[in-house]
N, C-alpha and C positions, 0 to 999 in steps of 0.2 A: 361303366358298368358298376353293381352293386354286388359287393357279399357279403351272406350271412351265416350265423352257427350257434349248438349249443354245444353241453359237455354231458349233463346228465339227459336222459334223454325223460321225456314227459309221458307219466301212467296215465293212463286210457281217461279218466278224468279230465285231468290236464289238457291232453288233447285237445277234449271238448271245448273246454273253457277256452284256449285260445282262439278255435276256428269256431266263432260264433259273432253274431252281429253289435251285441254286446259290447264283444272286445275292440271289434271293429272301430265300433263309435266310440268307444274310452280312448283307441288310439288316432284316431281323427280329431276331435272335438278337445280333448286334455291334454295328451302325451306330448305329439309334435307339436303343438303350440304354442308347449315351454321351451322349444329351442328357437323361436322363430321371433323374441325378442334380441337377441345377441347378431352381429355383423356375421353375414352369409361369406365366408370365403372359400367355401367348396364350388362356388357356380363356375360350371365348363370345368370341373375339378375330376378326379376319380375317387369313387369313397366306397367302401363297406358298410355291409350292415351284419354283425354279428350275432347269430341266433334270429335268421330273416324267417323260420316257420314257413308261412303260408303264402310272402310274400306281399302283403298287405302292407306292412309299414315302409317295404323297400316303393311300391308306389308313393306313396306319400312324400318320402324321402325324394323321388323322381321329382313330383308336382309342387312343393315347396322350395324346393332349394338347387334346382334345374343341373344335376352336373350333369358330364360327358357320357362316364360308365360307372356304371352301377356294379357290385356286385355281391350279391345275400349268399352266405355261408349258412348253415343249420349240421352238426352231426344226426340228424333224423333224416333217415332218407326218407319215409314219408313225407315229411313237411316239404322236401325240395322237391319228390313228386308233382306234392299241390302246386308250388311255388312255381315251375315251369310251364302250367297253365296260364301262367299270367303274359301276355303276348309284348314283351317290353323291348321295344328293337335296342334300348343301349343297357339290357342289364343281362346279367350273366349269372346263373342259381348255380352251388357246388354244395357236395357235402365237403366241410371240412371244420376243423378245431380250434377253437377262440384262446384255446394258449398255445397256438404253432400254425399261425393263419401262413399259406401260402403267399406271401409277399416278399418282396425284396424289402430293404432295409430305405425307408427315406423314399414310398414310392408314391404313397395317396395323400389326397388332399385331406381326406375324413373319414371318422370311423363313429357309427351309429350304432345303440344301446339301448333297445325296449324291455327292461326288465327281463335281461338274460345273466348278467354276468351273478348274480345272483344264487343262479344254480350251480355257480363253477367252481368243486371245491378247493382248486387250488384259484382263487380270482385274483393273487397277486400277480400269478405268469401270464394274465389274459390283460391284466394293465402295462406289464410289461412289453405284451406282443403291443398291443394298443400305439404304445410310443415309438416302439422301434420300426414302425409302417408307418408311420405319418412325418410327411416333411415336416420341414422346419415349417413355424407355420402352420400348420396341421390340424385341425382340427377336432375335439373327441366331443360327442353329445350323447351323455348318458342320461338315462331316464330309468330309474333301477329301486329295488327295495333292499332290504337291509334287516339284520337281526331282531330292530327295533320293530319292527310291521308285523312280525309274528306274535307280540304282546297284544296289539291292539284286538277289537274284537274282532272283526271279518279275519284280522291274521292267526286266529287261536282258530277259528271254524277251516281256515283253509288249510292250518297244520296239521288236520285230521287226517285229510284228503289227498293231499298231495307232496310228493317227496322230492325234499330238499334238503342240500349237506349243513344241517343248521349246528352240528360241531365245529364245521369250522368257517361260518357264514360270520362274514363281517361286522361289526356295529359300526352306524355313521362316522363317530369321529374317528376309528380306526380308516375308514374308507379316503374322508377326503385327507388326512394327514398322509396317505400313500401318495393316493395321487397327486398333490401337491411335490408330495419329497422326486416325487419320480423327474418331476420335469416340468409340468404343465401351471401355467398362468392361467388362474380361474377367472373367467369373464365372468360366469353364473353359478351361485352357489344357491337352492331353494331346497326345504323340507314344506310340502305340504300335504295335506290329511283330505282326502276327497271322501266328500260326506261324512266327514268325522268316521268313518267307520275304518280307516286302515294307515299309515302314512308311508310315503315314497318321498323321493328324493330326486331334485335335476341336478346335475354337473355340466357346465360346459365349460373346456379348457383348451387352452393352442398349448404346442410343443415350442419351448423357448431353445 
């Protein structure tokens, strides 16, 4: 099974923005596609997806990378609403918090990241939770934005709109020097700019 979660919860805007076909196909077509050059060792595994929304990328996560159980966390309980629509016999939707994920210590194979931790204003203790649920081995694929993406253009027009703890939101190299110090052997390190109009970042890392 899959879970997912967030911290801050998404204004009415927001919302929109994510449950639209739009996002759908950015996270189809762009998102997962940056983890799917690095070796799959979640398959027949159990992984989370934190900040799972609507459920759409825990499919994805399903059809790419085939584990056992799935299970998408989101603190919105609308979005797990949606998210329970989705008829997935090995995945399991919870509301719960991406810095106190209901897991044992050393219990899943993966933990999945679509541009959520982002919103977490403590995102230290959601990399923390991150490592202490994943075995040895373990898996983290983050796909996330960062301080730096609010400079760009589309990132000044979405700072308008939508609210985000950007006092205490990370820049890049504050990010991957965390994640590194924490634990994790980086298989994939990318910054790319999709239409020049904003930039994101992938991370994928094992638990040493």
């Amino acid at each position: 099974m899959i879970y997912c979660q967030l911290i801050m919860k998404l204004n009415f805007i927001e919302f929109n923005l994510v449950n639209n076909p739009l996002r759908k196909l950015i996270q189809n077509q762009v998102e997962i596609k940056g983890f799917l050059d690095v070796p799959n060792y979640v398959k027949n595994g159990k992984v989370i997806e934190i900040g799972c929304g609507s459920g759409y990328g825990t499919k994805l996560i399903n059809h790419y990378f085939k584990p056992k159980e799935i299970y998408g966390i989101d603190v919105d309980e609308k979005m797990i609403y949606l998210a329970k629509k989705n008829k997935l016999p090995n995945v399991l939707f919870s509301v719960g918090d991406a810095t106190k994920l209901p897991f044992k210590d050393a219990s899943v194979n993966g933990v999945f990241d679509f541009a959520v931790i982002h919103h977490i204003p403590n995102w230290k203790k959601s990399i923390d939770e991150i490592y202490r649920v994943l075995k040895k081995r373990g898996q983290a694929f983050i796909e996330d934005a960062s301080y730096e993406t609010f400079n760009t253009p589309f990132g000044k027009i979405n700072k308008i709109f939508c609210d985000h703890p950007y006092q205490s939101m990370y820049k890049l190299d504050e990010f991957f020097n965390y994640f590194e110090k924490k634990g994790f052997k980086v298989l994939k390190k990318k910054i790319y700019k999709p239409l020049g109009l904003t930039s994101r970042f992938i991370v994928v890392g094992i638990k040493q």
